[in-house]
C-alpha positions as CSV (number, residue, x, y, z in Angstrom):
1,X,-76.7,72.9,13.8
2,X,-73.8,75.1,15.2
3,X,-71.8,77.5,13.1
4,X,-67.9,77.0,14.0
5,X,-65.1,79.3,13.4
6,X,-62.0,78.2,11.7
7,X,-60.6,77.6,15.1
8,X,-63.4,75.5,16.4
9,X,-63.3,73.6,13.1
10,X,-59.3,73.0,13.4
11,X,-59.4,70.9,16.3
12,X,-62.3,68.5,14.9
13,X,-61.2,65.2,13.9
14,X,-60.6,65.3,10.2
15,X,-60.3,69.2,10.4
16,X,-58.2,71.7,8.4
17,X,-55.1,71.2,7.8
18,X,-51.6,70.2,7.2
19,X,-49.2,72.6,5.7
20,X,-45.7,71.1,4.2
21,X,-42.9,73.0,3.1
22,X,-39.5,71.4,0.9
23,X,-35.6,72.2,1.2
24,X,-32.4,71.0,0.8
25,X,-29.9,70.4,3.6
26,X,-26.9,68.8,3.7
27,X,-27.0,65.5,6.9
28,X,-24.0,64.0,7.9
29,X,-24.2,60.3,7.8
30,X,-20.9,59.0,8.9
31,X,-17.7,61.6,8.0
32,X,-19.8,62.5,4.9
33,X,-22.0,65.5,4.2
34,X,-25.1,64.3,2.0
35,X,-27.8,66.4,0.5
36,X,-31.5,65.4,1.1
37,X,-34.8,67.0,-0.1
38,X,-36.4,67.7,3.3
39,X,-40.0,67.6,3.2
40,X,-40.8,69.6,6.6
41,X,-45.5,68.9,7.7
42,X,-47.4,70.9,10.5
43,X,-50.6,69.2,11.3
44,X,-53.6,70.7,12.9
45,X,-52.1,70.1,15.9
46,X,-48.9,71.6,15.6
47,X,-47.3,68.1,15.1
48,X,-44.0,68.5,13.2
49,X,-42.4,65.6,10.9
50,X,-39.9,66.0,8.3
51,X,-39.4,63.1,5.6
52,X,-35.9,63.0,4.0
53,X,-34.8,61.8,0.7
54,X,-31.2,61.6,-0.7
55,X,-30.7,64.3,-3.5
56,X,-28.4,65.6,-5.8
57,X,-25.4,67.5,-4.2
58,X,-26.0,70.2,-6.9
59,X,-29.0,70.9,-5.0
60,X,-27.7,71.8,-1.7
61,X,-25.9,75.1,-0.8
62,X,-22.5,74.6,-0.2
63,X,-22.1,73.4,3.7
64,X,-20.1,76.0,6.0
């Protein structure tokens, strides 16, 4: 059996890892400013998605 590194290892199927990060930001839908929780994923492959979901305006920073 061969020993692999972590960078070997990454690019196995099934491999480490994804990393995911949250924020607010405010997203203009229409002439309106509306805050979403942003839920921002790397994958192994340096694939980037972001997932949004409305939140509370109290939770953004101000926009401007």
């Amino acid at each position: 059996m061969k020993k692999l590194n972590i960078a070997e290892a990454s690019v196995v199927i099934g491999g480490c890892c994804q990393t995911c990060s949250d924020s607010f930001e405010w997203v203009t839908s229409g002439n309106n400013d509306v805050c979403n929780a942003v839920t921002t994923c790397v994958d192994k492959n340096g694939v980037v998605t972001k997932t949004y979901k409305t939140a509370p305006a109290s939770s953004c920073k101000q926009p401007g």
